[in-house]
C-alpha positions, 0 to 999 in steps of 0.5 A: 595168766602169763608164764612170767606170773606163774613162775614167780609170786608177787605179794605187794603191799596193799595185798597183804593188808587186804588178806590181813584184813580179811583174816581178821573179819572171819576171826570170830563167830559166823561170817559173811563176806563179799569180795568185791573188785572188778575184773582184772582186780586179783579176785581170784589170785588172793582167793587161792592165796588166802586158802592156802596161807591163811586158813588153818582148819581142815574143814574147808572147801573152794568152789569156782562158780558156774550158772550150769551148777545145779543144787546138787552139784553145789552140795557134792562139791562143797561137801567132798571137800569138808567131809572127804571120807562121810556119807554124802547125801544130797537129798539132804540139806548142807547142814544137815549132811554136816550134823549126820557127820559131825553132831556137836563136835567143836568145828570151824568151817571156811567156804569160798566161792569166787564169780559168786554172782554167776549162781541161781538165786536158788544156790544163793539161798542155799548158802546162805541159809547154811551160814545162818543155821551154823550161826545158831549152833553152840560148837559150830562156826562158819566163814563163807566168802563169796567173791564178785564184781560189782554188777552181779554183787548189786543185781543178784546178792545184796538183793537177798540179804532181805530175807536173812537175818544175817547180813553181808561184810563188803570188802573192796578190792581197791586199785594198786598204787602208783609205785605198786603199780610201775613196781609190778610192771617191771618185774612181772611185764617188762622183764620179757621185753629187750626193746626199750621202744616197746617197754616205752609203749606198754609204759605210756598204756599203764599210764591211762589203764585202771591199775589193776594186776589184770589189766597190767599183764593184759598189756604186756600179753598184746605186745609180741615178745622179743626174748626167747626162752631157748633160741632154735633156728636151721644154722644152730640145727645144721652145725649140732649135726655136724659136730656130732657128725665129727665126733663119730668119726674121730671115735672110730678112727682112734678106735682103729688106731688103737686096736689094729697098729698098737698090736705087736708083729709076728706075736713077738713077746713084748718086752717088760720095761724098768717102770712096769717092774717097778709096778709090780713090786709096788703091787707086792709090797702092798699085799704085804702090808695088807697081810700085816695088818691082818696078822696085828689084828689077830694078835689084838683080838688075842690079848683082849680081856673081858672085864665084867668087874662094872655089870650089876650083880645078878639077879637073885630069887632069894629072900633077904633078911634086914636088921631087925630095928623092932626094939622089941615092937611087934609088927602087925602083918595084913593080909591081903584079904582084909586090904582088897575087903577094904578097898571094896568098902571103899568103892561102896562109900562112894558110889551113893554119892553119883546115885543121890545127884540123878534125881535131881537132873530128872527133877527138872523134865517135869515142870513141878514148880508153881512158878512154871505155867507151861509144858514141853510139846514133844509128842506134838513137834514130832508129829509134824513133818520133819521137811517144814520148818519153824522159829527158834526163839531162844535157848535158856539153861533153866525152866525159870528162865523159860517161864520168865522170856514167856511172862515177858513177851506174853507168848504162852499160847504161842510157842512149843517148848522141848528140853534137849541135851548139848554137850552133856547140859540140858537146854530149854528150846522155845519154837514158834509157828510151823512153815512150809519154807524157810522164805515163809519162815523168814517172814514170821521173824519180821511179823514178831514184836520188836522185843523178840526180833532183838532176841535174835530168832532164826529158822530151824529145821523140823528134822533138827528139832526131832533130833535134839528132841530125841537127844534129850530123852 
């Protein structure tokens, strides 16, 4: 980046369309959007743009991608950024070390890694599983932007979207118009140059280059500028030392003149002029005055009067009697007994009615109806492994509902079914299959029928289940 582009900001118009179209794309629910633009697109320029401008939530974090990073490092540099005061822990997975922190708090979280492509497979996998399991959950929403050239994003992203749910948002970052394009060269590139033979050249080059902000400035970077910031050559050196060289000696020599001849010979007593005693009594008429203005001041401080007629009247602990406007009534006076026996009664009448609505909460935990035929399995998902994972197959409100997706899609026998809470409502969780990884789990949801992959399974984790299972109890 040139001098000239750091100190100004440039924002054209086919700019901000993009970053207004790439606000609007991560608007609602989970996202996944690649960037895509060659080099010298501005990939990165309205990467930072849009962070800085665009995204309102605290919970974001920016990673400039490196083939040297490992699982970890990822893991501690996007967390430090969402989570800068929680406990990291990077033996966990991203998500799990955000529920540690978070749990079911109403969050939006905006993740963005430019030279996206430059990541292992491994990395790769790791965010974007982390945007399908956010994608899942009832209070979370996550916006990952991942930004690459057009190599890298069909050799090593698009290729992965085969084993996720979730599928990627292209946006292409396309070439800047023409009068964009000659608008940017003369503000951003030209402006450094004096000679119109060079500022012809560099034009002539825009012309047969790709019109993009990179290669503009690449253009004015290989032709040597004639404007100098501050021009520092020997002549204006040797001539600054010689006039500060002057001055001194034009100091010292008034200096002299002024402490040596302006004194008076033999100590002879100098003589007061008309307009030094003209001074002098100026001097005293001022004193005068100012020991005037005191004398009035003292004397307005004497004549003052303190005037209280507008204070209110003061506070008194007396008892005051009113008219007695009876008509001969008698008036009942309440003790304070009888008022704190009635408001105690009060409280009594309306507890039972909080005591009469948990049995029905805890009626639903036990299938009792006849039409339920199926049993929670929380002894058995607890007892597998919380590092394996499983198939969420839906999440319903109501035991009918449960008993109504199983009768339709004939899985009885096929899936364990837990109840759990979420922001103080039960909920109904059907699993299916136990897996080793979540590539094996991924391949489960394309063996399911039809009718069940367009239900929207995904893959969960055992060590969330075994929270939500606790949660629930």
């Amino acid at each position: 980046m040139s001098k000239a582009q750091k100190t100004r900001t440039l924002e054209l118009q086919s700019q901000s369309q993009l970053l207004d179209k790439l606000r609007l794309m991560t608007r609602f629910g989970s996202n996944l959007v690649t960037f895509n633009g060659a080099r010298g697109a501005g990939k990165s320029w309205l990467l930072n743009r849009y962070f800085s401008h665009f995204v309102s939530t605290r919970y974001k974090a920016k990673l400039l991608a490196d083939a040297s990073l490992s699982e970890k490092d990822i893991k501690q540099t996007i967390l430090q950024q969402l989570i800068p005061n929680g406990t990291i822990d990077v033996d966990l997975s991203l998500f799990d070390n955000l529920d540690n922190e978070l749990g079911l708090q109403t969050t939006e979280f905006v993740i963005l890694v430019d030279d996206a492509g430059l990541l292992s497979e491994e990395n790769l996998l790791q965010l974007w599983s982390l945007v399908e399991r956010i994608q899942a959950h009832p209070t979370w929403t996550l916006s990952l932007i991942l930004a690459s050239g057009p190599d890298l994003l069909s050799k090593r992203i698009l290729p992965l979207s085969q084993q996720f749910n979730v599928q990627p948002t292209e946006l292409q970052i396309a070439p800047l118009r023409q009068s964009e394009a000659e608008f940017f060269l003369e503000l951003i590139v030209l402006r450094k140059f004096e000679s119109l033979k060079k500022r012809d050249k560099i034009r002539k080059k825009a012309d047969r280059c790709v019109r993009y902000p990179g290669e503009l400035i690449a253009l004015g970077n290989k032709v040597k500028s004639t404007k100098s910031a501050l021009p520092s050559h020997n002549g204006s050196a040797k001539s600054g030392v010689i006039i500060t060289l002057l001055v001194i000696l034009l100091g010292l020599i008034a200096w002299w003149l002024l402490s040596g001849s302006g004194k008076p010979a033999n100590n002879e007593p100098v003589p007061i002029t008309p307009s030094e005693s003209v001074d002098n009594k100026g001097d005293l008429s001022l004193s005068s005055e100012s020991s005037e203005v005191v004398d009035i001041s003292v004397k307005e401080q004497d004549t003052l009067t303190e005037d209280t007629k507008e204070l209110p009247p003061p506070v008194t602990d007396k008892t005051v009697t009113l008219a007695d406007n009876s008509n001969g009534r008698h008036r009942v006076v309440v003790p304070d007994e009888v008022v704190d026996s009635l408001i105690k009664t009060e409280s009594q009448v309306v507890q039972p009615a909080y005591e009469k609505a948990e049995p029905k909460i805890k009626s639903e935990d036990k299938p009792a109806n006849s039409a339920v035929n199926f049993s929670f399995a929380r002894e058995e998902l607890m007892g597998i492994s919380a590092k394996r994972y499983t198939i969420q197959l839906g999440a319903l409100r109501t035991m009918r509902e449960v008993q109504s997706f199983l009768d339709t899609h004939q899985m009885q026998d096929e899936t364990r079914i837990y109840p759990t809470l979420r922001s103080g409502k039960k909920w109904y969780i059907i699993t299916h299959g136990d897996y080793r990884y979540v590539k094996q789990a991924s391949q489960g949801i394309v063996q399911l029928p039809e009718a069940v992959q367009e239900v929207g399974p995904w893959v969960k984790s055992m060590a969330q289940v075994h929270k939500e299972i606790e949660a629930g109890k």
